[in-house]
C-alpha positions as CSV (number, residue, x, y, z in Angstrom):
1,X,-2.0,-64.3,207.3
2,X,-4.3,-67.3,207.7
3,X,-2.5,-70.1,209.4
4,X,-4.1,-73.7,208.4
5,X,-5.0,-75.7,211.5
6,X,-4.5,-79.3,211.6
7,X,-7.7,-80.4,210.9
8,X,-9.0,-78.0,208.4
9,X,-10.5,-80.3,205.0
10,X,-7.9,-79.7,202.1
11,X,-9.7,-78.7,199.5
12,X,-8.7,-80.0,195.9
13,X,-8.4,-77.4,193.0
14,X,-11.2,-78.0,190.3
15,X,-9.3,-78.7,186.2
16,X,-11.3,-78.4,183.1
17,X,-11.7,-81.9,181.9
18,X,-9.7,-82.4,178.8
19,X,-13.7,-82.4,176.9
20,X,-14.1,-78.9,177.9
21,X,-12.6,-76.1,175.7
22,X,-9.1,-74.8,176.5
23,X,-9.1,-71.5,177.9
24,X,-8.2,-68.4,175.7
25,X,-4.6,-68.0,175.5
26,X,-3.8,-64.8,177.0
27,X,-3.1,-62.0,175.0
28,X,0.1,-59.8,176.2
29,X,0.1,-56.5,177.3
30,X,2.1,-54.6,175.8
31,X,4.6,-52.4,178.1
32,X,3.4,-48.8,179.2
33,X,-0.5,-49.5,178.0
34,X,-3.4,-49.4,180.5
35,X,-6.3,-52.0,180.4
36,X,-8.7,-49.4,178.9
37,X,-6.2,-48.7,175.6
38,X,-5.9,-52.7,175.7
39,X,-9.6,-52.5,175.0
40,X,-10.0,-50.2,172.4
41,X,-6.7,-51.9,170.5
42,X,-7.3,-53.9,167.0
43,X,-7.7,-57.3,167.4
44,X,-5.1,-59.1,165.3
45,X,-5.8,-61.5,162.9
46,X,-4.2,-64.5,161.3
47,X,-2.4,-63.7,157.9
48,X,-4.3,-66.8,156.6
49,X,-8.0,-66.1,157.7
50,X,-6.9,-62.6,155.7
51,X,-6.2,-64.0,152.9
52,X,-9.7,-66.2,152.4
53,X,-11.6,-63.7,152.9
54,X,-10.3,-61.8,150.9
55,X,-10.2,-64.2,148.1
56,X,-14.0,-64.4,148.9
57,X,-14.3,-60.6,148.4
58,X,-12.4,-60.8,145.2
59,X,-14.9,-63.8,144.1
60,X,-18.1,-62.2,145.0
61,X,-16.6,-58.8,143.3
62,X,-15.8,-60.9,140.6
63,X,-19.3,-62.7,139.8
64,X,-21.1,-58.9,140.2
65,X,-18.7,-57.5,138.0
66,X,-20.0,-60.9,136.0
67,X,-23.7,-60.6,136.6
68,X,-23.8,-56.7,135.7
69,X,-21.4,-57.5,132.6
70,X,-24.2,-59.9,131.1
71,X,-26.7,-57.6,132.6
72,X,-25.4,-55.3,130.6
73,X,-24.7,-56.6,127.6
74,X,-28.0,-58.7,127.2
75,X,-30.2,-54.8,126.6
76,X,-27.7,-54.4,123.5
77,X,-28.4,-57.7,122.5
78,X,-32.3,-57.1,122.3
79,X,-31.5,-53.9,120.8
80,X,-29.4,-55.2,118.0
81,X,-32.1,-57.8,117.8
82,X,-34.9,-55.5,117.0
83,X,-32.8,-53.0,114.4
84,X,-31.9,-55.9,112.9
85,X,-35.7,-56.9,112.4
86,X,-36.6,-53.4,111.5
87,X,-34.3,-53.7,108.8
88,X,-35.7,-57.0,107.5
89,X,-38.7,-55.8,107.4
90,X,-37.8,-52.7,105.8
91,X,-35.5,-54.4,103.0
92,X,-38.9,-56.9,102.7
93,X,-41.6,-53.6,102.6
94,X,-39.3,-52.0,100.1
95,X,-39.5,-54.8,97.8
96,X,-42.7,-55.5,97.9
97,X,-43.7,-52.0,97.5
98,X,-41.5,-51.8,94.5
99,X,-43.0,-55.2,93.0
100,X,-46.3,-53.2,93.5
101,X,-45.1,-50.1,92.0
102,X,-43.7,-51.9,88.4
103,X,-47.2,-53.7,88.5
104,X,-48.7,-50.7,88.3
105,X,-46.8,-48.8,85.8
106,X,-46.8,-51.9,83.6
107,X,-50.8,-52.1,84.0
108,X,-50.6,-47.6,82.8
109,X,-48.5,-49.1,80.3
110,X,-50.6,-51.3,79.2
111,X,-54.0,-49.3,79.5
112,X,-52.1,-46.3,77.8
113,X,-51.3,-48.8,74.7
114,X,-54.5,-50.5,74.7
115,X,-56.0,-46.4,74.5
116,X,-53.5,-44.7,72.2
117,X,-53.2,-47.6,69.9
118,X,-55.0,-47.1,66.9
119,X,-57.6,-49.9,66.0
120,X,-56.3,-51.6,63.0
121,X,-58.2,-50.4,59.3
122,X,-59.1,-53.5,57.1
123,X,-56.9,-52.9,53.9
124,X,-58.8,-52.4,50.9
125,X,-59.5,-54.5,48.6
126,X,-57.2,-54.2,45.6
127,X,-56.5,-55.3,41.9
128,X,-54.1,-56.0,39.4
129,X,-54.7,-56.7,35.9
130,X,-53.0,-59.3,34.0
131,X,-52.4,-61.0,30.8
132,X,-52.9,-64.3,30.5
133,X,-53.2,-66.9,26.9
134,X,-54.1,-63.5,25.3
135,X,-57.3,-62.6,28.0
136,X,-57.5,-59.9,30.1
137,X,-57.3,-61.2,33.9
138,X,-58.3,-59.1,37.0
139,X,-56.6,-60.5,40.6
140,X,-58.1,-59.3,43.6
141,X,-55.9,-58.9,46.5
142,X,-57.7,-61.0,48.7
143,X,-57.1,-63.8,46.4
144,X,-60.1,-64.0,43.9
145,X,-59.4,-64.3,40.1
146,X,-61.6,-63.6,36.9
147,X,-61.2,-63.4,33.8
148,X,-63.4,-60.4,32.6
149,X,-61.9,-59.7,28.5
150,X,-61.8,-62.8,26.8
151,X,-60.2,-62.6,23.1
152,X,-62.4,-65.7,22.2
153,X,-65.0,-62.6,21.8
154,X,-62.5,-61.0,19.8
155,X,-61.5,-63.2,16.7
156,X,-59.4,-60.5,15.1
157,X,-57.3,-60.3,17.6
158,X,-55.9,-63.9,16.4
159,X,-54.2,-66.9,18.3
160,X,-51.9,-64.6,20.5
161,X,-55.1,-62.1,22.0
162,X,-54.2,-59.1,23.7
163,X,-50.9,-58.3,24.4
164,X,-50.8,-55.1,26.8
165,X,-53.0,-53.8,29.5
166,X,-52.7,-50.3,31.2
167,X,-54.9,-49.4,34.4
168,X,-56.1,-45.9,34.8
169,X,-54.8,-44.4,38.4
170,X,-58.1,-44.6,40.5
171,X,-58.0,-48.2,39.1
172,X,-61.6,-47.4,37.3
173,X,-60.7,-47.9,33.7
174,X,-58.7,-49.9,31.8
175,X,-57.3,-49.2,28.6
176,X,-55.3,-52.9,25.9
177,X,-54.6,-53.8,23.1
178,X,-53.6,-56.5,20.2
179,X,-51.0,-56.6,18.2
180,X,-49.5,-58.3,14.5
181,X,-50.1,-61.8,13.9
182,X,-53.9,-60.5,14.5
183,X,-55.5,-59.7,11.7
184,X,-57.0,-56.3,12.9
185,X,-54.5,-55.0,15.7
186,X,-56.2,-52.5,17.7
187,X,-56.6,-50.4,20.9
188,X,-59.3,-51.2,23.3
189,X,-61.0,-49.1,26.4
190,X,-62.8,-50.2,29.4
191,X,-64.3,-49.8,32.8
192,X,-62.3,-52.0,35.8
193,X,-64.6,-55.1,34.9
194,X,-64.5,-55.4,31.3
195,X,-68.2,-54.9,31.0
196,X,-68.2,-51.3,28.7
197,X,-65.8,-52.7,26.0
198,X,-65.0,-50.2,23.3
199,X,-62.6,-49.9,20.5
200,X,-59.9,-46.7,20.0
201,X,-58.9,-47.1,16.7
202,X,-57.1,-49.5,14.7
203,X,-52.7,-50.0,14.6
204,X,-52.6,-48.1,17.6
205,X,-51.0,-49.3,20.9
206,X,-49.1,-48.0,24.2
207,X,-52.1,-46.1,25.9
208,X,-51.3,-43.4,28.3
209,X,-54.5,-42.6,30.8
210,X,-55.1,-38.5,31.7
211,X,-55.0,-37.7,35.4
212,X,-58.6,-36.6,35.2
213,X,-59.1,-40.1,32.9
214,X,-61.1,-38.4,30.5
215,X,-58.3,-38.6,27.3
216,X,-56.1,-41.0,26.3
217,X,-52.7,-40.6,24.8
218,X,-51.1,-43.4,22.9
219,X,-48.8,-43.8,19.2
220,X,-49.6,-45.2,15.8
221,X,-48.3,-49.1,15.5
222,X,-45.6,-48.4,12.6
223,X,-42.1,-50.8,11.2
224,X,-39.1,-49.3,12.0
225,X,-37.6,-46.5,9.2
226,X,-41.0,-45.2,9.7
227,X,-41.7,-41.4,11.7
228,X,-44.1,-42.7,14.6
229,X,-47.0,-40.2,16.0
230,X,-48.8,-39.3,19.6
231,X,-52.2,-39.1,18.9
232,X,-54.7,-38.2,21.5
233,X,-58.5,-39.3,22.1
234,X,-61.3,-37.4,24.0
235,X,-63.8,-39.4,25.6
236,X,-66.4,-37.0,25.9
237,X,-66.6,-36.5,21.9
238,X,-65.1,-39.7,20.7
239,X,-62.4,-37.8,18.6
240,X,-58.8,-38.6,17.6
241,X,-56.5,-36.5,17.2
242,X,-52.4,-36.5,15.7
243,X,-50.2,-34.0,18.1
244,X,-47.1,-34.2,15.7
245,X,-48.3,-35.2,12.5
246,X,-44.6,-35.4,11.1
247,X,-43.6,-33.9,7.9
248,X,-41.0,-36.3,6.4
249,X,-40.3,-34.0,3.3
250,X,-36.7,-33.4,4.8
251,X,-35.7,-36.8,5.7
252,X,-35.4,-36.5,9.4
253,X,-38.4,-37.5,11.4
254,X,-38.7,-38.7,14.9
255,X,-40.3,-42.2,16.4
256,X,-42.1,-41.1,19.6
257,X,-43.5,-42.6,22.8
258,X,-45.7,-40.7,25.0
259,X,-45.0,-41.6,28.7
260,X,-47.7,-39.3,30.5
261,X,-49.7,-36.2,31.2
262,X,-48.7,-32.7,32.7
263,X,-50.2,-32.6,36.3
264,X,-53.6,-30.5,34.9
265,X,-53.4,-32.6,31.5
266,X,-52.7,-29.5,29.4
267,X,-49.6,-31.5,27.8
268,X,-49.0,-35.1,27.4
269,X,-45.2,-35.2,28.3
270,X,-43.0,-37.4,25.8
271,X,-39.7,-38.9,24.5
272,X,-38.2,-39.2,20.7
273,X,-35.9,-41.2,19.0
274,X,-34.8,-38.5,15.9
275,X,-33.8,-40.2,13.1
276,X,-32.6,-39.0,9.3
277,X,-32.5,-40.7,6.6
278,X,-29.4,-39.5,4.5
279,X,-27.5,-40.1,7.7
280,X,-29.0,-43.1,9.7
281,X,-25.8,-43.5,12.5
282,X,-26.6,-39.7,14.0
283,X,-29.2,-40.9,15.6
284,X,-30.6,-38.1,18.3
285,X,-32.4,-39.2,21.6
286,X,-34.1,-36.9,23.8
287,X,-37.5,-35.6,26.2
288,X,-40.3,-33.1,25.1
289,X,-43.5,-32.1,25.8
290,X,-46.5,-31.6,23.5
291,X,-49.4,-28.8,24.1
292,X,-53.0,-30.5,23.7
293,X,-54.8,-27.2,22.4
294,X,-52.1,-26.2,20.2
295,X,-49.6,-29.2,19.2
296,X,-46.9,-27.4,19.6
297,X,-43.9,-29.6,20.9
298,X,-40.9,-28.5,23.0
299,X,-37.8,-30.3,23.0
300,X,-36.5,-30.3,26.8
């Protein structure tokens, strides 16, 4: 033991001033552990410091979970961005393709109908003939008009003219006639222009033309109660001929009309009115047919 003399300096203990930091506080050992466990042990730490940082854990979790959410959702949205483009501009590309497309098959169309259509024929020219105050008048069908018979040249055909005009089926001949108040009634012949003007016969009328136009068949002009004849004239040798030439010994004749000519002209087809005399009200209506060579007529 050191024993303090008398005159020994006392030497007076040196204190932190209150600016300095306070010491650690001592942390206490627990019972039965040595100094080296006491350095390996866990530091302990204040509830509250645990709880901030681990709100800051949570936060900074938070905002990557953040951060790779848009990171990951911003690649779909260029994605959806660019089908949806693609499809624009496929929907656009189909429709102009298909605009395209009708252009063209309207423009086959069109050259098809301008190649299969037929270039339009100019209609021929055609005529009617006509009677008018008695002359014979020829109307083309592109509007001209001429008069090409006129009954001033034909005095005995009276006030009234001609009456009737028939036109032969190529149209080349024509074939009239006058009729009572005229003085001389008569049947006439012609080409189409009234130039070759040539008289039939006398009190004949209703002219029928031949489909080779080389005969005519017409009847004799007679009052009624009288029988009425088909009588047939040849061009080539200006003959007449009577096809019936009616007996009226018995009483009953017949009043006929000839209409036209058997396809090859070998009979000149026909209609009747039969009449008889001792019994006028049975009068008999009916069709026949008359042979050229032979005269023969057949009822039908």
């Amino acid at each position: 033991m050191y024993l303090m003399k008398k005159d020994d300096p006392i030497e007076t203990p040196k204190y932190p001033s209150f600016s300095q930091e306070a010491p650690p506080t001592p942390v206490p050992v627990p019972q039965g552990m040595d100094m080296n466990e006491l350095k390996n042990a866990p530091v302990p730490v204040e509830a509250s410091q645990i709880s901030t940082e681990t709100a800051q854990q949570q936060s900074q979790i938070s905002q990557v979970v953040t951060e790779k959410e848009k990171s990951s959702k911003f690649p779909l949205l260029i994605g959806f961005l660019i089908v949806l483009a693609i499809a624009v501009y496929g929907f656009v590309a189909y429709l102009y393709f298909g605009n395209q497309k009708l252009r063209q098959d309207s423009q086959k169309a069109s050259d098809k109908s301008a190649i299969t259509q037929p270039t339009p024929i100019a209609m021929a020219e055609t005529f009617q003939y006509l009677i008018e105050n008695g002359n014979i008048k020829k109307v083309s069908s592109k509007g001209s008009e001429q008069i090409i018979v006129n009954k001033a040249g034909y005095p005995e055909t009276g006030l009234i003219g001609f009456t009737n005009v028939i036109v032969s089926d190529s149209g080349d001949f024509i074939c009239f006639w006058s009729l009572p108040p005229a003085t001389k009634p008569a049947l006439y012949y012609s080409d189409s222009g009234g130039e070759t003007v040539k008289q039939v016969n006398e009190k004949v009328k209703n002219c029928a033309w031949s489909n080779k136009e080389d005969k005519l068949a017409y009847i004799n002009d007679a009052a009624e109660g009288l029988p009425v004849d088909i009588f047939l004239y040849d061009f080539e040798n200006e003959l007449e001929k009577n096809l019936t030439n009616q007996a009226t010994a018995s009483g009953v004749f017949r009043r006929y009309e000839a209409t036209s000519f058997f396809s090859d002209d070998t009979k000149v087809l026909c209609s009747f009115e039969e009449i008889n005399k001792a019994q006028p009200a049975l009068e008999t209506l009916g069709n026949c047919e008359i042979d050229v060579t032979t005269g023969k007529v057949t009822d039908k």
